[in-house]
C-alpha positions as CSV (number, residue, x, y, z in Angstrom):
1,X,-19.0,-47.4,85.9
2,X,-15.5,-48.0,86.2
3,X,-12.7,-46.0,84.2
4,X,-13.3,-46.5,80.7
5,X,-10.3,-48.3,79.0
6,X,-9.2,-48.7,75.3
7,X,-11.4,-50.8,73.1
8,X,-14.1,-50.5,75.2
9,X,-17.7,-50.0,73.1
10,X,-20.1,-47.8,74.2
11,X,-24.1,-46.9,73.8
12,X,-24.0,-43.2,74.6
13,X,-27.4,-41.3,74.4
14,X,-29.5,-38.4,75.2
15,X,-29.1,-39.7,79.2
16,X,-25.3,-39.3,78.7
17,X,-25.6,-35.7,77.4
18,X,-27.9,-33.5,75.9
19,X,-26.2,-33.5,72.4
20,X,-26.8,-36.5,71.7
21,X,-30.5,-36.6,70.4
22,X,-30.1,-39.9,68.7
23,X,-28.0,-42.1,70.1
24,X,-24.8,-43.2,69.0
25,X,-22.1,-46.5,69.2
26,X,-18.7,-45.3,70.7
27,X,-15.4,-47.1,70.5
28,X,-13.2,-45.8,73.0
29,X,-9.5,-44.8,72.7
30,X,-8.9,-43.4,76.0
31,X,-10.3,-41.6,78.6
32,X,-9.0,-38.0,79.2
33,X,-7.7,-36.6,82.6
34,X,-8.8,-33.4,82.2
35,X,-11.0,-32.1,85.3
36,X,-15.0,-32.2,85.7
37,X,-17.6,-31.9,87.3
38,X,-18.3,-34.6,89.6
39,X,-19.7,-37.8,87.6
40,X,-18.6,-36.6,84.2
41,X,-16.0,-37.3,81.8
42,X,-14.4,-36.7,78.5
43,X,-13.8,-39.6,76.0
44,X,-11.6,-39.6,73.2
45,X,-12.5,-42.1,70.3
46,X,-14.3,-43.0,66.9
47,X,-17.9,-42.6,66.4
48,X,-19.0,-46.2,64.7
49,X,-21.5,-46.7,61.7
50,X,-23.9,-49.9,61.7
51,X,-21.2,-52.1,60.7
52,X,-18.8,-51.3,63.2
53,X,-16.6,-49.1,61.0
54,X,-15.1,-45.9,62.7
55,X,-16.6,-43.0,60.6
56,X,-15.2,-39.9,62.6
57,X,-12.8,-39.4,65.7
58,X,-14.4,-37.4,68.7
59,X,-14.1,-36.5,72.1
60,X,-17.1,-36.2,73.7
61,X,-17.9,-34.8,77.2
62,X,-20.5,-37.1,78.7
63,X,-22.1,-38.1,82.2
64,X,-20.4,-41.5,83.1
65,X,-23.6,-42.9,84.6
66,X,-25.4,-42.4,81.0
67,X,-23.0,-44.6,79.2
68,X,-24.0,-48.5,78.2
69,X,-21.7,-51.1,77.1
70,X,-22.4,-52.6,73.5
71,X,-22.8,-56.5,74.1
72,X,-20.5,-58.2,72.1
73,X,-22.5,-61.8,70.7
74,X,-20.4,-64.5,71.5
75,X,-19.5,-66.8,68.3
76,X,-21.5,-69.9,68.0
77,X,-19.9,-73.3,67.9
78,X,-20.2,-73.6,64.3
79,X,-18.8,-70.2,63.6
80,X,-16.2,-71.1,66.2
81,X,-12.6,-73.4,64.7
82,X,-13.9,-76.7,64.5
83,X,-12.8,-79.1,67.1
84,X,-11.1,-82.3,66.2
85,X,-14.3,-84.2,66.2
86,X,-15.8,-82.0,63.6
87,X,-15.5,-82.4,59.9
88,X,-16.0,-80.1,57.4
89,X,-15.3,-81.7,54.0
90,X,-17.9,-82.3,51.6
91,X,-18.8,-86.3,51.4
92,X,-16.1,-88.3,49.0
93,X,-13.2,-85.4,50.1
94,X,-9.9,-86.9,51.1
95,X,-8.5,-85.7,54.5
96,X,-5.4,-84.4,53.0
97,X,-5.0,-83.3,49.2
98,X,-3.5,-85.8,47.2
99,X,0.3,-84.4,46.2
100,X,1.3,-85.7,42.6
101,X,4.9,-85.2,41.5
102,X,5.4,-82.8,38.6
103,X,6.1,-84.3,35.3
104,X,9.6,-85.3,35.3
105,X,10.2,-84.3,38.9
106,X,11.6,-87.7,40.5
107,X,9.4,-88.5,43.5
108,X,11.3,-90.6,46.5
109,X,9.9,-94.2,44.7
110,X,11.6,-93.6,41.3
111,X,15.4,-93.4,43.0
């Protein structure tokens, strides 16, 4: 595996290091250049909960051939911005909202 780079989301388990009984998701911030053994590297980042939030900030000393990248889902075309030959509105909705002059606001026909 390659340097590990900012942003970068990781599986890291028991393979990675012995402390790690269960395993846990890892968003990295950087990787360290502090020397190693051969193979093995420290990580500074946030340990993530089950949504995805950071819940603490770690470094963690692990064997760089233990580590997984988290797959990222790619949005589907309907979560995606609709493309000009979708359309969203509800059956009967205009295109654009219908702008009505304020009463006694003089609108560019009453001039």
């Amino acid at each position: 595996m390659a340097a590990m780079k900012a942003g970068d989301l990781l599986v890291v388990g028991r393979v990675a290091s012995v402390q790690f009984t269960s395993p846990i998701r890892f968003r990295v911030i950087r990787q360290l250049d502090w020397i190693t053994y051969d193979g093995w590297v420290w990580l500074d980042g946030y340990e993530l909960d089950a949504h995805g939030e950071a819940v603490d900030r770690r470094s963690i000393f692990v064997m760089k051939a233990g580590l997984h990248p988290v797959h990222r889902s790619k949005p589907t075309q309907s979560a995606a911005i609709p493309t000009v030959g979708q359309d969203r509105r509800p059956a009967g909705v205009p295109a654009t909202p219908q702008r009505r002059a304020a009463p006694g606001r003089r609108t560019p026909e009453r001039r």
